[in-house]
Phi, psi and omega in degrees: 000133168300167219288296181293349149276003197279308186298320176297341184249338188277338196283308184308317153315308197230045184321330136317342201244313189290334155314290178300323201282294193286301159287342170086014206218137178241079157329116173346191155268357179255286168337322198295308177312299184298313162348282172300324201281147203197132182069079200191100176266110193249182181227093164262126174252131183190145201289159112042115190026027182283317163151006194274003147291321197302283162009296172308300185298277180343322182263337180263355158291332187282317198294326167299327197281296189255000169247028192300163323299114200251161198249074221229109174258139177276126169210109192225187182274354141235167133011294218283291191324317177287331159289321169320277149013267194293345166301308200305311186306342165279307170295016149261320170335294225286342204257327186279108172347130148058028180280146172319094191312167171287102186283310165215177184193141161201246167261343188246309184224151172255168194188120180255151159292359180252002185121341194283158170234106179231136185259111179274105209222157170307143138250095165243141164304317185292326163267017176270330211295299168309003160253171211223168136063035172310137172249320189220122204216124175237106198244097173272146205024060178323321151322309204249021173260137206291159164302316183294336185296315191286336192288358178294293227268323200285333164315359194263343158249060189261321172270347170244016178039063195270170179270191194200149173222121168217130179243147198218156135229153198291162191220050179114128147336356198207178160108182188297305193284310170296320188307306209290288192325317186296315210217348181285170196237166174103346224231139158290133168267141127220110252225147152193148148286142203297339195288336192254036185288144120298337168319318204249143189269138174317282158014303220250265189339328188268328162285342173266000176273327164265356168248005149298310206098138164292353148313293206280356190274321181281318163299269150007314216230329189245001170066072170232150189275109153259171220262130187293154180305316179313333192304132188260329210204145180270162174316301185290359177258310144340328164288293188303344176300321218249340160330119188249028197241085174194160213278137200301133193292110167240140199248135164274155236250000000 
């Protein structure tokens, strides 16, 4: 076998190894995973400029490349989130020698010559529904997308037994992503904090604590769900309200 193809087969094998050799980028060892993983409906919870769009972006570039024709929905609670996205992932398009040209491109969607497709879509349900045969469907703020969006979107690999990725940082006790992370079953996890940034500095973390407040700082930085303010009883004392394992009251007669 010739050289490149010798390469071509190792980038296929190894995305990570195809990340560092091509894209020029060295992923965290929790990036390298998520990065490498296949056949997976995962969970990222994760702080604040910690990387995990770029992460996203990375895994769903490879995926264009080397799992054509792949199907790749872009998918968040607005519009503007879903380009953001979907820029990074073009702009690694752009940076790789000899990538599959462009069939068609505009702000939403892309179309490889090889077949791959990637879609940046809104979030509303009404404008999801036409798309069909997702091989890979990516839910940016995940926490904050209506319910009715996902009952849209997860039917859409249902004939290609596609992966699902949805990242986060938490937004609240409630919604779709929290039910999934607390109780749901079937799902890769992952969790990181600022603390486990190497990126982010104490420094930089000690000015935003004071300058958040510790809610919204704990929420942003430490992925912890806090309870909204408006809330007269925390979650957690409503859950124990409603607890039924304790021995029956007798009442005299």
């Amino acid at each position: 076998m010739t050289e490149d193809v010798v390469a071509r087969l190792l980038h296929l094998i190894d995305p990570v190894c195809w990340a560092r050799d091509v894209l020029g980028v060295d992923p965290d060892p929790w990036q390298a995973e998520i990065i490498g993983a296949r056949g997976e409906q995962r969970l990222i919870l994760a702080s604040r400029q910690s990387g995990k769009s770029w992460t996203t972006a990375v895994r769903a570039c490879h995926a264009a490349l080397f799992h054509a024709p792949a199907m790749i929905l872009l998918a968040s609670p607005s519009e503007t989130q879903s380009r953001e996205l979907f820029r990074k992932l073009v702009g690694f398009l752009d940076r790789i020698p000899r990538a599959p040209a462009a069939v068609t491109q505009n702000t939403t969607e892309l179309e490889l010559e090889n077949g791959s497709r990637i879609c940046a879509v809104p979030g509303s349900e009404r404008t999801v529904r036409s798309k069909s045969a997702v091989t890979l469907l990516i839910i940016d703020e995940a926490s904050r997308v209506e319910d009715g969006l996902i009952g849209a979107l997860t039917p859409m690999f249902a004939t290609t037994n596609g992966d699902m990725i949805a990242l986060t940082t938490p937004f609240g006790k409630r919604g779709w992503f929290y039910d999934q992370w607390v109780s749901g079953e079937g799902y890769a996890r992952t969790k990181r904090t600022a603390h486990e940034c190497p990126r982010i500095s104490q420094a930089f973390l000690d000015k935003e604590r004071a300058r958040l407040g510790p809610m919204m700082f704990a929420a942003e930085y430490m992925c912890e769900f806090v309870d909204d303010n408006s809330s007269v009883f925390s979650s957690e004392l409503i859950e124990m309200a409603l607890c039924d394992d304790f021995e029956p009251f007798c009442v005299a007669a």
